[in-house]
C-alpha positions, -999 to 999 in steps of 0.1 A, spaced: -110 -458 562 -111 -469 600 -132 -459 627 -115 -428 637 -117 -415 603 -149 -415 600 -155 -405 636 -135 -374 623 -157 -367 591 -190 -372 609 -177 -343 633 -171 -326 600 -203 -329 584 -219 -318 619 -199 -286 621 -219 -281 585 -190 -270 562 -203 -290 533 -170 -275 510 -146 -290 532 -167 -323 536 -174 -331 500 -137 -321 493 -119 -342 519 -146 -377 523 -161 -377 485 -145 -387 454 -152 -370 423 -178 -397 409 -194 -403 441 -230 -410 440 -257 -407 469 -292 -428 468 -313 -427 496 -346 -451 495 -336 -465 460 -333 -429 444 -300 -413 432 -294 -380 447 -264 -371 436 -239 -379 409 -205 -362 413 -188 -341 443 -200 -307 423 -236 -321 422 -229 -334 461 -217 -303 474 -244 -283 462 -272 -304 469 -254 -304 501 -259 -267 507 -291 -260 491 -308 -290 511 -294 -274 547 -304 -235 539 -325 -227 570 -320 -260 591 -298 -272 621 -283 -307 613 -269 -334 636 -262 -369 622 -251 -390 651 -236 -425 647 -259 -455 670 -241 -483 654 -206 -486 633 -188 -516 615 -160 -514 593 -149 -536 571 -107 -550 575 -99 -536 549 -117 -502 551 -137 -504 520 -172 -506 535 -185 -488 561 -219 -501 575 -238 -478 600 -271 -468 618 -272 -434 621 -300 -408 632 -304 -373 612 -319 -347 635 -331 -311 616 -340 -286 634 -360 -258 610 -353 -223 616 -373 -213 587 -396 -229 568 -385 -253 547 -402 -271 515 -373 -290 495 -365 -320 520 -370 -359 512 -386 -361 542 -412 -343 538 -413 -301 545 -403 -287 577 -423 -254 596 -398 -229 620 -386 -250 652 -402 -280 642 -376 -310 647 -376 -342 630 -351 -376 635 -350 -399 606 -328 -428 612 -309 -446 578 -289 -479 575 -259 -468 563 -234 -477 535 -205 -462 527 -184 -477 501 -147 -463 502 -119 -459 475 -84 -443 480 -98 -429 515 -133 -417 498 -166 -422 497 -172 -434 461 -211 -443 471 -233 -439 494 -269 -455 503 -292 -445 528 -319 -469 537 -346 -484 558 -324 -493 591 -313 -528 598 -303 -547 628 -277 -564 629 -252 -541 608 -246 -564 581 -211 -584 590 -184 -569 575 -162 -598 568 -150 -597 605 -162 -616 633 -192 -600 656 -182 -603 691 -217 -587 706 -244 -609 721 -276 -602 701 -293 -589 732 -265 -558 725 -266 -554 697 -304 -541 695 -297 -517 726 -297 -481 715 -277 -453 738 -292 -422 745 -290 -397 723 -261 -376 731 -274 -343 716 -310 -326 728 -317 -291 706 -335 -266 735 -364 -253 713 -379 -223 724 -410 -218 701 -436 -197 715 -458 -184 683 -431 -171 663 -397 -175 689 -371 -197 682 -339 -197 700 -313 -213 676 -281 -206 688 -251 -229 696 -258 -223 735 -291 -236 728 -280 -272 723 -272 -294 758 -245 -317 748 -241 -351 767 -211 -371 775 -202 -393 749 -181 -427 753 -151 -423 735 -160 -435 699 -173 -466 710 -201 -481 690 -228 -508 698 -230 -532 670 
């Protein structure tokens, strides 16, 4: 997998068809830990944790840091998860979330690949540097650490029990063109 490809399934997993995601990026035996516990085992088990976990939220994972292995087989990133409740919700790792409350976790990222799929994936306490990637790192240090902007703000409107979740309720920023810090 390169950098594009996983550009493409992050826009994928944003757009929140979890079907389409677990069918195209995860193989059949993939397995998901996050903080040392296993998740998921298999794309069945994946897809429907998936769509359970995401009943009544607004998800946005965005990418802060990318590195890719040369051959494709690991991918390393810092990413930021940013859920947006629209109803109350109990069943998150996080912790529970109350009607237009947001929360931002960030992971460290691994993604290890096979025949063009996720076979595992971890979800961790984020690092800096992203670990090397058996190819050189041409970023000064002082780069490395600097984090953009985010790129997507939700527009919560919460007054007692308002909350304005449609699409044209998110302000969407300009983006460089798949470029990532690492």
């Amino acid at each position: 997998m390169n950098e594009d490809e996983f550009a493409r399934y992050v826009e994928l997993y944003n757009s929140g068809n979890y079907r389409d995601v677990v069918d195209g990026y995860y193989h059949e035996n993939v397995r998901i830990d996050i903080y040392g516990v296993n998740f998921t085992r298999g794309a069945s088990d994946t897809l429907h944790w998936l769509q359970n976990t995401h009943v009544g939220l607004l998800e946005i994972m965005i990418v802060d840091g990318l590195r890719v292995s040369a051959n494709g087989r690991d991918i390393y990133a810092r990413v930021r998860e940013t859920l947006v409740a629209l109803e109350t919700v109990k069943r998150l790792a996080s912790g529970p979330l109350v009607p237009g409350q947001v929360r931002t976790t960030s992971f460290a990222a691994h993604y290890v690949v096979v025949d063009g799929k996720f076979t595992h994936v971890t979800l961790d306490v984020p690092r800096s540097p992203l670990p090397q990637a058996d190819r050189p790192n041409g970023v000064p240090a002082r780069a490395r650490d600097v984090r953009p902007a985010p790129v997507v703000t939700p527009i919560i409107g919460c007054d007692d029990e308002r909350l304005m979740p449609g699409p044209d309720q998110w302000i969407t920023g300009t983006q460089p063109e798949r470029s990532y810090l690492n």
